[in-house]
N, CA, C and O atoms as CSV, one atom per row, in Angstrom:
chain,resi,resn,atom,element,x,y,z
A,1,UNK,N,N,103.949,94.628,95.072
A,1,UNK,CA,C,102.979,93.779,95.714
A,1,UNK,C,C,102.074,94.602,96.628
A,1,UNK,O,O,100.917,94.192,96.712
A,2,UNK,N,N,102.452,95.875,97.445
A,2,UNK,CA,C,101.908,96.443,97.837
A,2,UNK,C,C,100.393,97.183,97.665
A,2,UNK,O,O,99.322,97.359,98.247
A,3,UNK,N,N,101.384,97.585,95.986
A,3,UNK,CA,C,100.429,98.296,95.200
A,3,UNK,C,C,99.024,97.477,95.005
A,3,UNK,O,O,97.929,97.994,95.225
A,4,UNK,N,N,99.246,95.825,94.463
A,4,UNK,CA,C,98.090,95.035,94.655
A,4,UNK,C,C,97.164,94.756,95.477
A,4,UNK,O,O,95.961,94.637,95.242
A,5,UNK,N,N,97.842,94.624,96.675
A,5,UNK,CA,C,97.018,94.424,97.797
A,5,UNK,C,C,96.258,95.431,98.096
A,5,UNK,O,O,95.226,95.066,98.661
A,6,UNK,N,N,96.420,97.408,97.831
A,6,UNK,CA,C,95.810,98.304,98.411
A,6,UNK,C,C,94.762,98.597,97.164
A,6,UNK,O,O,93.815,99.375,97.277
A,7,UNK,N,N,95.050,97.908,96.033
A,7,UNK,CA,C,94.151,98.153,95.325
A,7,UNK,C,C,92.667,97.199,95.074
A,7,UNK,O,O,91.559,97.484,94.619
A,8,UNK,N,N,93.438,95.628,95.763
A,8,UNK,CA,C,92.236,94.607,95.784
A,8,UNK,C,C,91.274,95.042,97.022
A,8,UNK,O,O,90.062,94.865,97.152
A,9,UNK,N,N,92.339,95.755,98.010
A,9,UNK,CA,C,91.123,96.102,98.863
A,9,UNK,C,C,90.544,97.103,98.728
A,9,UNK,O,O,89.622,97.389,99.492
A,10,UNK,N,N,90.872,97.805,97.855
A,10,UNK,CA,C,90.184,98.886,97.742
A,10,UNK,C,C,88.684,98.424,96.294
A,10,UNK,O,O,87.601,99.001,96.202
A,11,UNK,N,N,89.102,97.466,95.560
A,11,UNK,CA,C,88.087,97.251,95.015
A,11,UNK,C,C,87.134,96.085,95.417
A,11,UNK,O,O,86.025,95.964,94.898
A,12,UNK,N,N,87.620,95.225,96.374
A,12,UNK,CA,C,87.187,94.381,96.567
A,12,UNK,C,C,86.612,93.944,98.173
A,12,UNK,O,O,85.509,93.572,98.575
A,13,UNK,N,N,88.272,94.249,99.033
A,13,UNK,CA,C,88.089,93.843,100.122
A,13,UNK,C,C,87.484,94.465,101.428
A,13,UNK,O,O,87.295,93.810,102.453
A,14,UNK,N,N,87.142,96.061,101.255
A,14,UNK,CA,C,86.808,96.916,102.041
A,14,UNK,C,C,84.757,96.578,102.284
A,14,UNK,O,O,83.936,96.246,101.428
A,15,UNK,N,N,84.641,96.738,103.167
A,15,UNK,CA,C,83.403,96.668,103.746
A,15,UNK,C,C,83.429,97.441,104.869
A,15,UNK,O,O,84.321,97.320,105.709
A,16,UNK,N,N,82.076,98.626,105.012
A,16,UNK,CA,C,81.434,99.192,105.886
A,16,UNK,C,C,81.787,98.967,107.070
A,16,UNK,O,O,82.367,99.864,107.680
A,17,UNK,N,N,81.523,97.692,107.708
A,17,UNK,CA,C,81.873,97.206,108.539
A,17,UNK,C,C,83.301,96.935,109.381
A,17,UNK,O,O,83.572,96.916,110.581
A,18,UNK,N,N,83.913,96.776,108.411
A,18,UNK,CA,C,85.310,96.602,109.003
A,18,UNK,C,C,85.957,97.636,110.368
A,18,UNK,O,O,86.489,97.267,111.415
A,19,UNK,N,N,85.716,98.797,109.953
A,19,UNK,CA,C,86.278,99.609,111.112
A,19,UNK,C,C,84.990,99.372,112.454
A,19,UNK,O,O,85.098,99.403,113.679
A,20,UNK,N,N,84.180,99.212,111.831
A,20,UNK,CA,C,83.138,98.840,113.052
A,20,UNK,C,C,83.431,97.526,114.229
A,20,UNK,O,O,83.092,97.302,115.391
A,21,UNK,N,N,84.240,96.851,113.202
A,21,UNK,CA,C,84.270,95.165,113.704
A,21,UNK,C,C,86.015,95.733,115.061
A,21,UNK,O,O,86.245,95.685,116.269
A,22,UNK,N,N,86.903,96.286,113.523
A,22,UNK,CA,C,88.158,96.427,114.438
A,22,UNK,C,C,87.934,97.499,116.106
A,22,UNK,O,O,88.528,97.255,117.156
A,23,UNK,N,N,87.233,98.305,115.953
A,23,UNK,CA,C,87.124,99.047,116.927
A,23,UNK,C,C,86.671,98.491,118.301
A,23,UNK,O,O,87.222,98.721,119.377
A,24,UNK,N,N,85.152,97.425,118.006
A,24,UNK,CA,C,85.172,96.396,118.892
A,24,UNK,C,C,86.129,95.476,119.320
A,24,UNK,O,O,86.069,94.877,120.394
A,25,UNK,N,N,86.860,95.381,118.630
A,25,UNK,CA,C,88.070,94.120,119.128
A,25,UNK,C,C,89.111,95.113,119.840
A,25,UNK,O,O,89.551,94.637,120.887
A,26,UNK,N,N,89.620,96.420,119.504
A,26,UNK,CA,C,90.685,96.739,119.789
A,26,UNK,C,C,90.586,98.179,120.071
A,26,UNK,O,O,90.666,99.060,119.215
A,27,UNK,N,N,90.352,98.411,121.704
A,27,UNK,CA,C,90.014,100.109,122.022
A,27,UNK,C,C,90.418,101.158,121.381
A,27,UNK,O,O,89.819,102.175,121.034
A,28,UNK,N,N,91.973,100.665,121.199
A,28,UNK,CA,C,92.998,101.922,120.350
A,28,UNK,C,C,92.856,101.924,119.288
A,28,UNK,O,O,93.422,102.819,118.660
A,29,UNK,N,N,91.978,100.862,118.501
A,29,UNK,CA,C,91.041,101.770,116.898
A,29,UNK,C,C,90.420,102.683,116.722
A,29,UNK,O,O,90.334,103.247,115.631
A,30,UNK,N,N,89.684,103.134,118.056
A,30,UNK,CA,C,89.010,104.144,118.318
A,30,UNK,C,C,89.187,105.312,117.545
A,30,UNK,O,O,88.189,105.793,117.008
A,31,UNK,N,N,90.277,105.844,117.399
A,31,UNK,CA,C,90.798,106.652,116.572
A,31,UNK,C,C,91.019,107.166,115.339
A,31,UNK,O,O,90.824,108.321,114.960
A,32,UNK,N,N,91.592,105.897,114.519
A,32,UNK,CA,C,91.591,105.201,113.035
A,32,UNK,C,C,90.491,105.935,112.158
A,32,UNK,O,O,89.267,105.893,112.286
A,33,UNK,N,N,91.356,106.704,111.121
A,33,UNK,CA,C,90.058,106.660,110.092
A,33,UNK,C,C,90.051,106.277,109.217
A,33,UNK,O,O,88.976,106.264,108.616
A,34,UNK,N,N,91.175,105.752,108.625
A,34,UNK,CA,C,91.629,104.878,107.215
A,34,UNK,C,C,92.103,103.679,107.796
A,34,UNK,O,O,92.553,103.587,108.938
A,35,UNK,N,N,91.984,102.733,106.949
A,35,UNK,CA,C,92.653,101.044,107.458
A,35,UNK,C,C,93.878,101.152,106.877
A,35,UNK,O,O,93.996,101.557,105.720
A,36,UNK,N,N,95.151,100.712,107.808
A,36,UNK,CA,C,96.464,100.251,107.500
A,36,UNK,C,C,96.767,99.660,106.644
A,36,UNK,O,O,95.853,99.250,105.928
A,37,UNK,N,N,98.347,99.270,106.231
A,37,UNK,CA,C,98.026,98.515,105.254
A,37,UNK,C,C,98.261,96.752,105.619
A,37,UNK,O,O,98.423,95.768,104.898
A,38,UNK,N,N,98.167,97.003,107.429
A,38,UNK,CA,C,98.177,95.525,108.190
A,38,UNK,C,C,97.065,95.294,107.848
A,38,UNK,O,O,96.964,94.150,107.404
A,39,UNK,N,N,95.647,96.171,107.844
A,39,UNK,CA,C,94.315,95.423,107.965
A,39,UNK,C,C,94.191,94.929,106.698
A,39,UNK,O,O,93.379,94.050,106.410
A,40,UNK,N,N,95.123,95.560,105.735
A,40,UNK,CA,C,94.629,95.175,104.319
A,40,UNK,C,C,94.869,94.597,104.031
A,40,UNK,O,O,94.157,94.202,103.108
A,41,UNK,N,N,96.236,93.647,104.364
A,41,UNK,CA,C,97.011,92.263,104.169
A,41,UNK,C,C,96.417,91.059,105.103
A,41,UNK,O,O,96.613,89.880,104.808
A,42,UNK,N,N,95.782,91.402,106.087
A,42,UNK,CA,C,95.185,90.400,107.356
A,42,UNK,C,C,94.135,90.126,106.479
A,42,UNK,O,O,94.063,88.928,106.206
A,43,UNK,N,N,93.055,91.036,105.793
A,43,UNK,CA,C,91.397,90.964,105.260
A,43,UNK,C,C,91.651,90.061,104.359
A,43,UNK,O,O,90.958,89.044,104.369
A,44,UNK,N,N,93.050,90.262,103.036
A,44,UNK,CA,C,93.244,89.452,102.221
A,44,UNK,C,C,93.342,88.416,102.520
A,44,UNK,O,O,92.334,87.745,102.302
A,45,UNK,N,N,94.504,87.698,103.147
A,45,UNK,CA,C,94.684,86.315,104.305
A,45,UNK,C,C,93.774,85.980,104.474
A,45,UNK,O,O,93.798,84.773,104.231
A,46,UNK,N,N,92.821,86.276,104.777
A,46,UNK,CA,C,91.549,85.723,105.399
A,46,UNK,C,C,90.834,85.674,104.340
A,46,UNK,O,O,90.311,84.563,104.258
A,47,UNK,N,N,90.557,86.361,103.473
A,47,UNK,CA,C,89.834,85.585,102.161
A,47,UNK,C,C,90.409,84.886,101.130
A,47,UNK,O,O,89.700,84.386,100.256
A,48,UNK,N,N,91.983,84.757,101.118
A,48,UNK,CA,C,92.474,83.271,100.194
A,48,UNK,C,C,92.170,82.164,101.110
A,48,UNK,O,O,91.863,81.113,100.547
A,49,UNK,N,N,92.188,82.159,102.752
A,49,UNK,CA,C,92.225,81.079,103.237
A,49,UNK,C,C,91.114,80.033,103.458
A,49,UNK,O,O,91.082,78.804,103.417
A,50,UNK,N,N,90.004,81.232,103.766
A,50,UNK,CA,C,88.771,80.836,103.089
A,50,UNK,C,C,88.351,80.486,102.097
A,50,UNK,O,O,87.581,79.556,102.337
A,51,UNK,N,N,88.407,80.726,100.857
A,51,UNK,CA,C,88.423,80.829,99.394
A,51,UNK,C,C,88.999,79.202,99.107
A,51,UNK,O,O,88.690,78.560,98.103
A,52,UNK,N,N,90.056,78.598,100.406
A,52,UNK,CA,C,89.871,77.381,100.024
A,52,UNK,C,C,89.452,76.278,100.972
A,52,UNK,O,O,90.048,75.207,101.077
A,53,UNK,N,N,88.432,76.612,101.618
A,53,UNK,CA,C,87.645,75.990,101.872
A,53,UNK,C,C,86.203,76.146,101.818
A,53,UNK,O,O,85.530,75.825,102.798
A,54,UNK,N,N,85.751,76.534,100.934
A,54,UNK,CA,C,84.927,77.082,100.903
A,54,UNK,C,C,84.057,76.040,99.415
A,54,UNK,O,O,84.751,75.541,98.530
A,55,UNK,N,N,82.528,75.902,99.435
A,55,UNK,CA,C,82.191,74.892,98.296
A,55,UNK,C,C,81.790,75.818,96.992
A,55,UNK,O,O,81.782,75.608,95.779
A,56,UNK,N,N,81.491,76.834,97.749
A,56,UNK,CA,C,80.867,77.690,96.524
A,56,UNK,C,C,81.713,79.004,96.206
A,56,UNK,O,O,81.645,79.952,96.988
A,57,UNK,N,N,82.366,79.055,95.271
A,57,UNK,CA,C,83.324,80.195,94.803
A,57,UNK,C,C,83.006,81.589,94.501
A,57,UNK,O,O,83.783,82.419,94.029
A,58,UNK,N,N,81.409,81.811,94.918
A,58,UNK,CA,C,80.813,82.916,94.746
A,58,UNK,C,C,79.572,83.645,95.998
A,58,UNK,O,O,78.602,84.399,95.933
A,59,UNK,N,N,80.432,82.768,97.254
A,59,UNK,CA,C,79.445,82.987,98.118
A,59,UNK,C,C,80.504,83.636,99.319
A,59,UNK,O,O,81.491,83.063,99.780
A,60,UNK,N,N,80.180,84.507,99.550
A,60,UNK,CA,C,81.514,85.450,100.871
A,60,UNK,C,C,81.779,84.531,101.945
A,60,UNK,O,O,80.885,83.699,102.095
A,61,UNK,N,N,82.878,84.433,102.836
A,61,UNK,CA,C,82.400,83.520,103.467
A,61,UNK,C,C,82.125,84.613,105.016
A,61,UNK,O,O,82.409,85.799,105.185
A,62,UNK,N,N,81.681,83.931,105.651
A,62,UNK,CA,C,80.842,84.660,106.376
A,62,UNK,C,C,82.145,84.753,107.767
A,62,UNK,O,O,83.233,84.176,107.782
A,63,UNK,N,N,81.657,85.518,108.649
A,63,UNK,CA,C,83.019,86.390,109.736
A,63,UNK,C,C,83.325,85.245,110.970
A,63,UNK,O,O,84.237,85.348,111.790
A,64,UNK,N,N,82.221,84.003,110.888
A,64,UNK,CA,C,82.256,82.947,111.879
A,64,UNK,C,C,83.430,82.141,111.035
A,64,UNK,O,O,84.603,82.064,111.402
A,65,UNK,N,N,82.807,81.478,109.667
A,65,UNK,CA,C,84.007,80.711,108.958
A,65,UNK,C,C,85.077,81.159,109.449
A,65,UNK,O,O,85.637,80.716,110.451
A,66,UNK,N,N,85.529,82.323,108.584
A,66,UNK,CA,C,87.108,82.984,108.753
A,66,UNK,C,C,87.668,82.878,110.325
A,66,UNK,O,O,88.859,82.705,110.583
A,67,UNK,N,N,86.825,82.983,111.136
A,67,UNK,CA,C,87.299,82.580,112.984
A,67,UNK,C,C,87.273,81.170,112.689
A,67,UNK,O,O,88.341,80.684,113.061
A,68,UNK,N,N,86.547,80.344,112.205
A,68,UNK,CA,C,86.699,79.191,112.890
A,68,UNK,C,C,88.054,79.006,112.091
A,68,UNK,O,O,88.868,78.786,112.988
A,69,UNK,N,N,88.775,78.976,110.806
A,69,UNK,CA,C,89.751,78.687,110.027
A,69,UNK,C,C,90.926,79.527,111.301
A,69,UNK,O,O,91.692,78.796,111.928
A,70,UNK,N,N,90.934,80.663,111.490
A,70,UNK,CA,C,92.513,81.309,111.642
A,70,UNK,C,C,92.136,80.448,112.804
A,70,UNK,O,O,92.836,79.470,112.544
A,71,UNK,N,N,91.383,80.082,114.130
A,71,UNK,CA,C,91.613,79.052,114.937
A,71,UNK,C,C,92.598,78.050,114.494
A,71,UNK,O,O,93.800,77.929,114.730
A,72,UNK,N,N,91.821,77.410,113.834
A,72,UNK,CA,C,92.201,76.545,113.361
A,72,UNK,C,C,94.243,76.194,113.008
A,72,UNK,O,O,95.022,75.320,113.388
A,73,UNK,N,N,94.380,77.543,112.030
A,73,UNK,CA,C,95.798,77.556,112.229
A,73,UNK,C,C,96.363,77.849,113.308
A,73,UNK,O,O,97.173,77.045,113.768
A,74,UNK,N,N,96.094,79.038,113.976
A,74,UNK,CA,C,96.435,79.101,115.633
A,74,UNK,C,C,96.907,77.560,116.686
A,74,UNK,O,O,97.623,77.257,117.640
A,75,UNK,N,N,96.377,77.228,116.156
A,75,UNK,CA,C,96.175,75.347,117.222
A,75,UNK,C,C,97.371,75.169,116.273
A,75,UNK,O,O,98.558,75.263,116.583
A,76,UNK,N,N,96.774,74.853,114.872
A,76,UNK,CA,C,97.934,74.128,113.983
A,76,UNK,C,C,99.766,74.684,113.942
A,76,UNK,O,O,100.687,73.917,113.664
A,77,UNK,N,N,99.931,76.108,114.276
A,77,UNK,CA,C,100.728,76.757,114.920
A,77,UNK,C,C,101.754,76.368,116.168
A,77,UNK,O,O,102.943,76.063,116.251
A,78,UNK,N,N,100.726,76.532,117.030
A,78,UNK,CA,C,101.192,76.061,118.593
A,78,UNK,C,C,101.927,74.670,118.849
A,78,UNK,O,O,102.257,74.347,119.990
């Protein structure tokens, strides 16, 4: 399962951005030059969870959606 996940992100789930985004959120990324294979299982999570809510199956969902959803479970969590 591993193997899947480092390979969907590697064909799919990786974006430019990502180390840009984590570094803002978290000082001690600073460092990082490859993504874990936490970021690679979190990025996935976040695009099945999206993926079902989402109307159009070919449209990304954008970095606000995916916050407003893991909110969402966060509350639903607590």
């Amino acid at each position: 399962m591993q193997s899947l996940v480092i390979i969907w992100y590697h064909l799919a789930g990786h974006s430019p951005g990502v180390v840009a985004a984590h570094r803002a959120r978290a000082p001690w990324y600073a460092t990082k030059t490859q993504p874990s294979y936490h970021d690679m299982i979190t990025k996935l999570r976040r695009v099945l969870i999206a993926a079902q809510y989402r109307a159009d199956p070919q449209v990304e969902p954008t970095p606000e959606q995916i916050r407003t959803i893991r909110l969402a479970w966060a509350d639903a969590a607590a």
